[in-house]
N, C-alpha and C positions, 0 to 999 in steps of 0.2 A: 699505080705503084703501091706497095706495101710497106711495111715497115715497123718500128716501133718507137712508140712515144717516149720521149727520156724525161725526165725530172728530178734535179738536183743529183745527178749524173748515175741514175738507176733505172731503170726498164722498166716501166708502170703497167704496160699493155701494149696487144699488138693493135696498129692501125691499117688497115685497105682503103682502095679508092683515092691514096693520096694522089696529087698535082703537082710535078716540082716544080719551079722557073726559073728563068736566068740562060747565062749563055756557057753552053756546055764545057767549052773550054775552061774557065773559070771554074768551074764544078771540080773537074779533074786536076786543076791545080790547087784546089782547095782540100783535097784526102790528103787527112791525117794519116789514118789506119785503117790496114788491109787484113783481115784474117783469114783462117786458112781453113774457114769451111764452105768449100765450092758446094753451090746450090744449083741443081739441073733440074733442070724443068721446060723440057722438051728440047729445042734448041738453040735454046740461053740457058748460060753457065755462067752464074757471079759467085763469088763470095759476099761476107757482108765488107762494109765500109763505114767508114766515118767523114764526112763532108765538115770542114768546121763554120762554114756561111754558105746559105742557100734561102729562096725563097719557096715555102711549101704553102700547099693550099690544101685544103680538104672541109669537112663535118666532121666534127665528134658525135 
């Protein structure tokens, strides 16, 4: 997965290769916010999102 690194609630950089965990339901019960820029890329279509608890893994 992709995404971006937040810090003290501003967008530092973008990250790739991320991991998420957890059990998916719980994911989707945990968006805050939806925005309304649908992203296509091939055939998956999201917008962004806001999770407010999840577990992520990756490298920086």
């Amino acid at each position: 997965a992709s995404g971006f690194w937040i810090e003290n609630g501003e967008i530092s950089f973008p990250v790739d290769g991320v991991t998420l965990g957890g059990n998916t339901l719980d994911m989707l019960k945990n968006i805050e916010v939806v925005a309304n820029d649908l992203d296509i890329r091939g055939n998956i279509n999201s917008p962004s999102f806001k999770i407010a608890e999840m577990t992520v893994g990756g490298e920086r």
